[in-house]
C-alpha positions as CSV (number, residue, x, y, z in Angstrom):
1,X,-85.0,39.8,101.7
2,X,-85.5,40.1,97.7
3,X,-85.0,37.1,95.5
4,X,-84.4,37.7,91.8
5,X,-83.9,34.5,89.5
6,X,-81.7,34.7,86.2
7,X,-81.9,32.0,83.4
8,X,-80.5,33.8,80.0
9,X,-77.1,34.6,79.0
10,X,-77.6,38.2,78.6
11,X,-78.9,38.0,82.6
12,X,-75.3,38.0,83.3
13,X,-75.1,41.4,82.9
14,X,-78.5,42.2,84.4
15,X,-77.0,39.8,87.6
16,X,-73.6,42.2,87.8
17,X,-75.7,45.6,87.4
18,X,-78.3,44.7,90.0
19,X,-75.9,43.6,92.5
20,X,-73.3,46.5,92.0
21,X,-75.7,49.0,92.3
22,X,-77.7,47.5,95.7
23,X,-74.1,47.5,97.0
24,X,-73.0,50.7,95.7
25,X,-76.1,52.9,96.2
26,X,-78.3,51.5,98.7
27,X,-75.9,50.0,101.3
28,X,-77.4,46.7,100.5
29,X,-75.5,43.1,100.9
30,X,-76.1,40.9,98.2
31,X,-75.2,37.5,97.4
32,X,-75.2,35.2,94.3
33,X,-76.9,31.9,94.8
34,X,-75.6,29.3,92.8
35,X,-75.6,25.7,94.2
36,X,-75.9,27.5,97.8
37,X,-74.1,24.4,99.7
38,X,-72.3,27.3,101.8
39,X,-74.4,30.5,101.2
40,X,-77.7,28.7,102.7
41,X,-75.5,27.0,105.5
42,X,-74.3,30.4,106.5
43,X,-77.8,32.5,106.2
44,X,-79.2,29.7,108.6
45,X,-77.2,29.9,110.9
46,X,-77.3,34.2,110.9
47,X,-73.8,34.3,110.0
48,X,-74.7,35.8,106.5
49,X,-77.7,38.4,106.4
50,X,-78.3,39.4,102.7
51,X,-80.9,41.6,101.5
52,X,-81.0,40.9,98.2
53,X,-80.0,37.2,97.2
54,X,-79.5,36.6,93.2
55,X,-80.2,33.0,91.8
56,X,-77.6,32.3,89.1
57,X,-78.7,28.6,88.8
58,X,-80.3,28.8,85.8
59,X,-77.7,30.6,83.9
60,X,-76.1,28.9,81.3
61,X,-72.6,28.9,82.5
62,X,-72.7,24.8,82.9
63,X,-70.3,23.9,80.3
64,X,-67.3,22.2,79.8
65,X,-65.3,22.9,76.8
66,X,-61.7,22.3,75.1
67,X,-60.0,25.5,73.7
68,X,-58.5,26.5,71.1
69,X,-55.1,25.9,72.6
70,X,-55.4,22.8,73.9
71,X,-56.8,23.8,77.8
72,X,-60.0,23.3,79.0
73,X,-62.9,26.5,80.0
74,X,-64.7,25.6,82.6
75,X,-68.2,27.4,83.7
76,X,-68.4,28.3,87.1
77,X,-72.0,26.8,87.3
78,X,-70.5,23.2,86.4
79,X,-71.4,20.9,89.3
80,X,-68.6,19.5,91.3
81,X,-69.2,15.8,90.3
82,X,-69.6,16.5,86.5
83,X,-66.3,18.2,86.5
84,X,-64.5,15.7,88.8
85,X,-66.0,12.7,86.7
86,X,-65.9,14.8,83.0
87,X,-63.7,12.9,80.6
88,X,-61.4,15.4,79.2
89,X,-60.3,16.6,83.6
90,X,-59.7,12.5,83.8
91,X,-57.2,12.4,81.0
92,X,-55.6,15.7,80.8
93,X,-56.3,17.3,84.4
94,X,-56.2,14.0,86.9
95,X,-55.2,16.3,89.7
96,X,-58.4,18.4,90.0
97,X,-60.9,15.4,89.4
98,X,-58.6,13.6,92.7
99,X,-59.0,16.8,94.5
100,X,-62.8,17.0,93.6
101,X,-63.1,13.5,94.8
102,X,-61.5,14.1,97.4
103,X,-63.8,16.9,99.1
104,X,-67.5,16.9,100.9
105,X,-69.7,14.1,100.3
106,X,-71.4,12.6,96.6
107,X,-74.9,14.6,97.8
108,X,-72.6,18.0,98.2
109,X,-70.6,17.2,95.3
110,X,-74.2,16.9,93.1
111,X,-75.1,20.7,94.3
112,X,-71.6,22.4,94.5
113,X,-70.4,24.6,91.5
114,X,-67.1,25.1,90.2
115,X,-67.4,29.9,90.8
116,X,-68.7,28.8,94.4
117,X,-66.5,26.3,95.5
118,X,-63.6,29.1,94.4
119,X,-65.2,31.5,97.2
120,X,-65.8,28.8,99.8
121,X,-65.7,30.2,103.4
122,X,-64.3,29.2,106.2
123,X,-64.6,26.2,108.4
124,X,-63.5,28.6,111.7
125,X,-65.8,27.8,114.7
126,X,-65.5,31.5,115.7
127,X,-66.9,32.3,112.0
128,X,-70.2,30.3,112.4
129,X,-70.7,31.6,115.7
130,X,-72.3,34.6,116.0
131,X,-72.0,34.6,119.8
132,X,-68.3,35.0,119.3
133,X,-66.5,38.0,118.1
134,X,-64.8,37.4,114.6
135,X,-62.5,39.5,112.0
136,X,-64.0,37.9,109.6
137,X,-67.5,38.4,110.3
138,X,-67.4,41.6,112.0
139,X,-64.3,43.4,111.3
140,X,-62.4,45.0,114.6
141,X,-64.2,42.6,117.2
142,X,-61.1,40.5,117.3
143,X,-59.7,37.0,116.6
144,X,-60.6,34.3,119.4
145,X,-59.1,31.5,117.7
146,X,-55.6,32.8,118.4
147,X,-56.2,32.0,121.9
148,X,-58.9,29.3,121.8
149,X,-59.7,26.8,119.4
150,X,-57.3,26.3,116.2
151,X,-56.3,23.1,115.3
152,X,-57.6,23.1,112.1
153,X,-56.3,26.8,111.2
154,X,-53.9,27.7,109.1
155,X,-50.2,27.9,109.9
156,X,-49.2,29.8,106.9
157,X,-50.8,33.5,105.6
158,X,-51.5,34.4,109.0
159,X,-52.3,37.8,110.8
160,X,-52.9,39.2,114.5
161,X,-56.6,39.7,112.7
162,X,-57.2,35.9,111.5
163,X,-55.9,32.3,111.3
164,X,-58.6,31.2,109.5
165,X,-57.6,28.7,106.7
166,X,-59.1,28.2,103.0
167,X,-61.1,25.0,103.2
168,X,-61.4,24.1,99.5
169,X,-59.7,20.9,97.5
170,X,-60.7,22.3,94.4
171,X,-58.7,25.8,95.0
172,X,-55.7,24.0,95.6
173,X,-55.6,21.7,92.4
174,X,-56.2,24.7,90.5
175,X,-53.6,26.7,92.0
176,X,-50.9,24.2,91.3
177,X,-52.4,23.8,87.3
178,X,-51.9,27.6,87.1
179,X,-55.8,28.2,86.5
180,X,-57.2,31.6,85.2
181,X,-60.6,33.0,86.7
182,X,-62.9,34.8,84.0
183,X,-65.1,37.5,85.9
184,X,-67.9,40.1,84.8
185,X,-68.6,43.0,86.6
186,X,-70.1,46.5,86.1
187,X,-67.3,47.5,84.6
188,X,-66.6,44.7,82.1
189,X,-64.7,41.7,81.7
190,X,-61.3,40.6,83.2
191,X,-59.4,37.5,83.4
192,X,-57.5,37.2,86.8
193,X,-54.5,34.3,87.4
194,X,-55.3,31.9,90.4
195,X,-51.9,33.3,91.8
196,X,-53.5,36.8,92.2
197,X,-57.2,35.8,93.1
198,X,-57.2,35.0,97.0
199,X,-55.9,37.9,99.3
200,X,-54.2,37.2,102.4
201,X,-56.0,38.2,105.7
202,X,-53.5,41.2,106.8
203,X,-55.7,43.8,108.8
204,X,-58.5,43.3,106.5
205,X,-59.8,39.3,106.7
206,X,-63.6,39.9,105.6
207,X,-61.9,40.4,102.1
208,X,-61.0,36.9,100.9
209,X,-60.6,37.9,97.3
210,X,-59.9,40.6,94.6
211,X,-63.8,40.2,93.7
212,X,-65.3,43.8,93.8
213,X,-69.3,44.7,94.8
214,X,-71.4,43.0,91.8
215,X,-68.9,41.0,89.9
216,X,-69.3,37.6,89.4
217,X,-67.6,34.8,87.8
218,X,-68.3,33.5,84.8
219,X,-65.6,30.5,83.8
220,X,-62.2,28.7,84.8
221,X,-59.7,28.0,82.1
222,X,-56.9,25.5,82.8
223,X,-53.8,26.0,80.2
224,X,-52.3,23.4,78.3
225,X,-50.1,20.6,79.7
226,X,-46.8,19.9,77.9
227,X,-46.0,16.1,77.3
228,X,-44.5,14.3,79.8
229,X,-47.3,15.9,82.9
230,X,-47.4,14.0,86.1
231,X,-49.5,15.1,88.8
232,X,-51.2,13.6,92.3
233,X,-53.0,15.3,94.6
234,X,-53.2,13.9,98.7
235,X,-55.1,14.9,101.2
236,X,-55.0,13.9,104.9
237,X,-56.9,14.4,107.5
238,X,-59.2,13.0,110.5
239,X,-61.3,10.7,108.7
240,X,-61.5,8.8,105.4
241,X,-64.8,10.7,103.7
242,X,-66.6,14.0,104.6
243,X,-63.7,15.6,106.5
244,X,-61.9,18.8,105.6
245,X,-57.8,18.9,105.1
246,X,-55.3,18.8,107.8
247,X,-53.0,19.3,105.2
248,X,-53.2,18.5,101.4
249,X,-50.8,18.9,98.0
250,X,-51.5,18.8,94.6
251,X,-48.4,18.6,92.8
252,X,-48.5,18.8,88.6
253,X,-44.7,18.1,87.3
254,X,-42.6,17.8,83.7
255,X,-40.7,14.8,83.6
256,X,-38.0,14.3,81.3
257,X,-35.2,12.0,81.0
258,X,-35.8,10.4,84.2
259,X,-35.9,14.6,85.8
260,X,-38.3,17.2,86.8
261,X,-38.2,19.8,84.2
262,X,-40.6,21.6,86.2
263,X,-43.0,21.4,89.0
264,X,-45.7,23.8,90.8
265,X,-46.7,22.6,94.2
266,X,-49.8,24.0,96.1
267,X,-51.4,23.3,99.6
268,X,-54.6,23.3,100.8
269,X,-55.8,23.1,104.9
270,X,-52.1,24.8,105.9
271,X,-53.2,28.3,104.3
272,X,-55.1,31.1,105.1
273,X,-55.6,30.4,101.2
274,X,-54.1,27.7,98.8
275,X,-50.4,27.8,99.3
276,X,-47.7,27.8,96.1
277,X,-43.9,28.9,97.1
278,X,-42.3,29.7,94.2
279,X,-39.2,29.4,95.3
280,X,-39.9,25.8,96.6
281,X,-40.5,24.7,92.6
282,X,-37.1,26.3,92.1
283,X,-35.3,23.8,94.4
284,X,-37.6,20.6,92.3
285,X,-36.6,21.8,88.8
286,X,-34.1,20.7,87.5
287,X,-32.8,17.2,88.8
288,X,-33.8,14.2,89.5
289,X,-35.9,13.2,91.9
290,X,-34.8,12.5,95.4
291,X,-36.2,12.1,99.2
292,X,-33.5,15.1,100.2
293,X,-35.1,17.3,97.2
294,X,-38.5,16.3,98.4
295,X,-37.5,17.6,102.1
296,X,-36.0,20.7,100.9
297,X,-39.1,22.0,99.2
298,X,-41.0,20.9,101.8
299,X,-39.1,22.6,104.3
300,X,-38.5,26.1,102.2
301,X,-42.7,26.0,101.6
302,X,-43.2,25.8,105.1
303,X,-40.4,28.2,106.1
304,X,-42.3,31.3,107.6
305,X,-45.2,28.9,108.8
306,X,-46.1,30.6,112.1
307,X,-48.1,27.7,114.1
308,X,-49.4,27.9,117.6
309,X,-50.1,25.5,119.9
310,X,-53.0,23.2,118.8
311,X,-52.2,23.4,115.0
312,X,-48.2,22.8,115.4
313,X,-48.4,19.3,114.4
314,X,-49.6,20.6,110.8
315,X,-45.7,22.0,110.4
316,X,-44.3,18.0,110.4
317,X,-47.6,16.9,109.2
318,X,-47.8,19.0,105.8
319,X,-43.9,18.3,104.9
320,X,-44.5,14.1,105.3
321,X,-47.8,15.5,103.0
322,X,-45.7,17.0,100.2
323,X,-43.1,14.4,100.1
324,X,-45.4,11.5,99.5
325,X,-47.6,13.4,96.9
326,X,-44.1,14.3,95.4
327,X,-42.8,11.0,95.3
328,X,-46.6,9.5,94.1
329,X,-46.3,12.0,91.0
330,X,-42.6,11.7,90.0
331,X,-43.0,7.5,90.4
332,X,-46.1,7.8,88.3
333,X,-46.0,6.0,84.4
């Protein structure tokens, strides 16, 4: 296995270049290393087998910035705990410092990056095992978790190839602030919505994103708030600390007049990625808020959730989840 390390801003490209062309040209897998919490997990345990590995560490994609129009740019090396604790996330962006906080453990949270916790793999048992066939991991060996263990797999997303859910706290906060993902690749820059950047699993689960061989991203941008933001973010699950979502909801809302001008809902541990349903925000626009609008969003997100027979639970579970974060956010101020 090579290791290359990268500590300049211009190595950005050089990163991009090398990798596309290993993956293009010699057949090779490569990887970016950033705060490798999940990377090194998964090459330990054989599950990931990369011959070339690129350290991005050093790069300096590590800050935190205000724009122009009143948002926040985010790089993706930014630790985890400096962006969960970062004053301007605190007061402007509550829901993705509770979400941060929410997730791993303080040691993780010190090593984890903002690009790497957006590509976060699977906590499947099936995945880490390479005994067992998997999708995922080897693509036409087959899913066991349909028929074995699934109670922590996704309800929502799902295909005859995978159940596997999205793992990530981070992913779901930024789905419901309507994030944009900067990315460099061989072929230049482009800007992706968060909306558009996870795939679902369909016949094709080893893709998890619209990332292509060699690109890399570069920053998060959160857009502006208008006056009168409310937002919570719940997660619930097994345990109180170091335990992944059962079911979680980040909910970011307008107030005004006592009503909810509008609302975007997302949900994490449900998912085979984090879950928005537009039409659900339709039915919390508009009025004021109520237990039997609450329920009806709840129920019209979880309407083609396809559970089966360990992970049922997660169908009452998620819509008691998004009810409470609901009524946290609009009872807020």
């Amino acid at each position: 296995m090579e290791i290359f390390q990268l500590r300049r801003a211009e190595d950005v490209a050089q990163a991009v270049g090398a990798a596309a062309y290993a993956e293009d040209r010699q057949g090779s897998t490569v990887r970016f290393l950033a705060g490798g919490t999940t990377l090194i997990d998964l090459m330990k345990l054989d599950v990931e087998r990369p011959a070339m590995v690129i350290d991005i560490s050093h790069l300096p994609l590590d800050r935190i910035e205000a724009t122009p129009e009143h948002g926040v740019r985010i790089g993706a090396m930014v630790r985890n705990s400096d962006l969960a604790q970062d004053p301007l996330i605190r007061e402007r962006y509550p829901v993705l410092s509770q979400a941060l906080l929410s997730g791993a453990s303080a040691q993780l949270r010190n090593m984890a990056t903002t690009g790497g916790n957006l590509l976060q793999r699977t906590r499947c048992v099936y995945f880490r095992d390479v005994a067992m066939p998997c999708n995922k991991r080897e693509p036409g060996s087959g899913c066991p978790a349909i028929g074995g263990y699934h109670r922590n797999l996704a309800v929502l997303g799902t295909s005859e190839a995978c159940i596997a859910s999205n793992p990530s706290d981070m992913n779901v906060a930024l789905m419901a602030l309507g994030a944009t993902i900067d990315i460099q690749g061989p072929e230049g820059a482009r800007t992706v919505g968060i909306d558009d950047f996870f795939v679902l699993p369909g016949d094709t689960p080893q893709r998890e994103t619209v990332l292509e061989p060699g690109e890399l991203i570069t920053h998060v941008t959160l857009p502006p708030l208008p006056a009168g933001t409310r937002s919570h973010y719940l997660k619930l699950r097994d345990r109180a600390s170091y335990e992944f979502a059962l079911a979680s909801a980040a909910v970011v809302v307008t107030m005004a007049n006592g009503s909810i001008k509008t609302a975007r809902v997302a949900m994490g541990g449900i998912g085979t990625r984090p879950w928005r349903s537009a039409p659900a925000e339709v039915l919390l626009a508009g009025g004021a808020p109520s237990a039997a609008v609450f329920d009806a969003a709840a129920r019209e997100l979880l309407r083609e959730a396809r559970p089966h027979s360990q992970n049922a639970f997660k169908v009452e579970l998620a819509r008691r989840c998004l009810v409470h974060a609901m009524n946290t956010a609009t009872a807020a101020g």
